[in-house]
N, C-alpha and C positions, 0 to 999 in steps of 0.2 A: 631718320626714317620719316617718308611719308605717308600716312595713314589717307584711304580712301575707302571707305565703303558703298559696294554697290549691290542696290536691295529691288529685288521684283516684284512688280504691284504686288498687293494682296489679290485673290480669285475674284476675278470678275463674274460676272452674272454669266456670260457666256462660255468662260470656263466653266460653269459647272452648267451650263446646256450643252459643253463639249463641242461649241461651235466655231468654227475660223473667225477669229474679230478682226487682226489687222490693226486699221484706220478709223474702223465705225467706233465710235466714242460712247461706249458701255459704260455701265457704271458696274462700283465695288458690290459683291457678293455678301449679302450678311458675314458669311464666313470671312471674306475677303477685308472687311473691315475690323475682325478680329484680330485679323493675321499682321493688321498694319500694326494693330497696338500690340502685339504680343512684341515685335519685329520692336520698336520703341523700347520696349520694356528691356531689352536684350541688349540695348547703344545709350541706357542709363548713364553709363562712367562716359560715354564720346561729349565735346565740344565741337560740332562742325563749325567753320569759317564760311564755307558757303555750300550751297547745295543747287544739283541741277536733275531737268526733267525733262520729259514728253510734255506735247502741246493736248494728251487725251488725260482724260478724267480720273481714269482709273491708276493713272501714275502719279498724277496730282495730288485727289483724295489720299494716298496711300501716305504721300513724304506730310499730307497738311499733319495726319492722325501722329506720324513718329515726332514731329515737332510739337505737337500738343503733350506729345506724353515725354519728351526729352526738355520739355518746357523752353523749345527753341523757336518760338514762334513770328519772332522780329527776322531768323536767317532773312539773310538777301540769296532771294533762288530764281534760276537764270531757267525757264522755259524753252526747249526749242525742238521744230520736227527732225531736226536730226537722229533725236533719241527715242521717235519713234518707234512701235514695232513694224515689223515687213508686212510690208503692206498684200495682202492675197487676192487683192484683183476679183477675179470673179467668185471667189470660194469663199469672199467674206459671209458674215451670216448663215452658211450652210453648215449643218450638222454632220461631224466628221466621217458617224458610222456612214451614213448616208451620201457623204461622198463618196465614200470607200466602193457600193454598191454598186454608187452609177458611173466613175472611171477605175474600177479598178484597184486593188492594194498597191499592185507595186507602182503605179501611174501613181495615186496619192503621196506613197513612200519617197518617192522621186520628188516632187514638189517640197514636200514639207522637209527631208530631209538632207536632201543633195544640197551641195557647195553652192553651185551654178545653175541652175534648171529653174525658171522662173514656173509659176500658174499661169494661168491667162488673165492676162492685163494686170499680173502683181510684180513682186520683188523677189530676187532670189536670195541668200544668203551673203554673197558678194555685191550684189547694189546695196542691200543693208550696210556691210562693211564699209562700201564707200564713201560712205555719209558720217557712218559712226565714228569711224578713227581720225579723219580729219578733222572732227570737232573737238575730241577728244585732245588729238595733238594742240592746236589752235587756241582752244578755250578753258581747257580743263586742265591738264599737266604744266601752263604757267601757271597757275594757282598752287597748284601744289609744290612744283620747283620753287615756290617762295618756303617750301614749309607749313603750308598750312592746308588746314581738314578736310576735306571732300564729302557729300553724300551726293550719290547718284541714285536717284531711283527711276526707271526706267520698265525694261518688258525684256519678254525670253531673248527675242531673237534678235535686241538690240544689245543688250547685253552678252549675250553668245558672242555677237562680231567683236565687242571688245575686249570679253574676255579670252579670245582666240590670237588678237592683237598682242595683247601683257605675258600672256603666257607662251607663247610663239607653237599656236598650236598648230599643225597641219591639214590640209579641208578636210583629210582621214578622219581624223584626231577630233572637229569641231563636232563632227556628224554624231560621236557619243553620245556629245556635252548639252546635260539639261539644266535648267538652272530654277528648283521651284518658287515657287510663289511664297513672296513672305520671309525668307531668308537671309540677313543681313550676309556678305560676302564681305570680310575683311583683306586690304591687299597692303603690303607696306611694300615701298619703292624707295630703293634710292637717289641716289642725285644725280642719277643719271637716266632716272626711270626703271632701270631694271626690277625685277618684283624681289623683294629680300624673302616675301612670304607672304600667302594669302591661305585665309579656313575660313571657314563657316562659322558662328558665332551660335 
């Protein structure tokens, strides 16, 4: 079995202004730096072999605090905008209710939640996937095809795409799928990739 876990920043500052971030490079939430250490405290018994990221802060801050508290501090962790979250174009920075007001619920609905349906000047769910599972094949599943650990800590809607990937879920199916903040996801795969099992921790 191969164990990989993957864990979503702790709450950002603009999670809790409930504002679209994206790409803009926020930092952890008081809360949100609680949520990393609790999130540590919870992957005590793991040994990761290596660990990878987003190129923003708040995904970084999140995997530094679980290695301080899993006293894995030396990992070798591979950075990269792949595992970016979807980037919203024009909607970064803006205040959700507040969107909602000035285009509409089901116009925002559409954005944030559809498969395919970009913002303006952003990313939809499927260009996120683009990015994500190729690296993932590429960079990530040789590491663990040896057998060895994985931590990902990343963001919702990069994580969405590749948990939509492993579990072969349908664009019906992703548009459920939320993934909070702070929550270690456990997945074990076989030698072929397939997922033997994955929960929440």
């Amino acid at each position: 079995m191969k164990p990989m876990v993957l864990l979503r920043h702790g709450e950002s500052q603009w999670n809790l202004e409930n504002r679209f971030t994206g790409w803009v490079d926020v930092p952890l939430s008081p809360r949100g730096e609680q949520e990393a250490k609790e999130a540590g405290q919870k992957l005590q018994t793991f040994r990761f072999n290596h660990a990878f990221t987003s190129v923003l802060t708040r995904a970084i801050k999140t995997l530094e605090i679980v290695l301080e508290v899993i006293g894995q501090t030396d990992l070798q962790v591979a950075k990269h905008q792949a595992l970016n979250e979807r980037k919203y174009g024009e909607l970064q920075g803006l205040n959700k209710a507040e969107t909602v007001e000035k285009y509409g619920d089901h116009q925002v609905k559409l954005w944030r939640r559809s498969y395919d349906v970009r913002p303006p000047g952003g990313e939809s769910l499927q260009d996120t996937a683009e990015r994500v599972i190729p690296y993932y094949q590429e960079k990530i599943w040789p590491i663990l095809s040896k057998g060895e650990s994985i931590l990902v800590v990343a963001h919702g809607n990069s994580l969405r795409a590749l948990v939509m990937h492993l579990d072969q879920l349908s664009r019906e199916e992703v548009l459920e799928l939320n993934i909070p903040t702070g929550a270690p996801l456990l997945y074990e795969l076989d030698d072929e990739g397939k997922i033997l099992s994955h929960r929440y921790l």
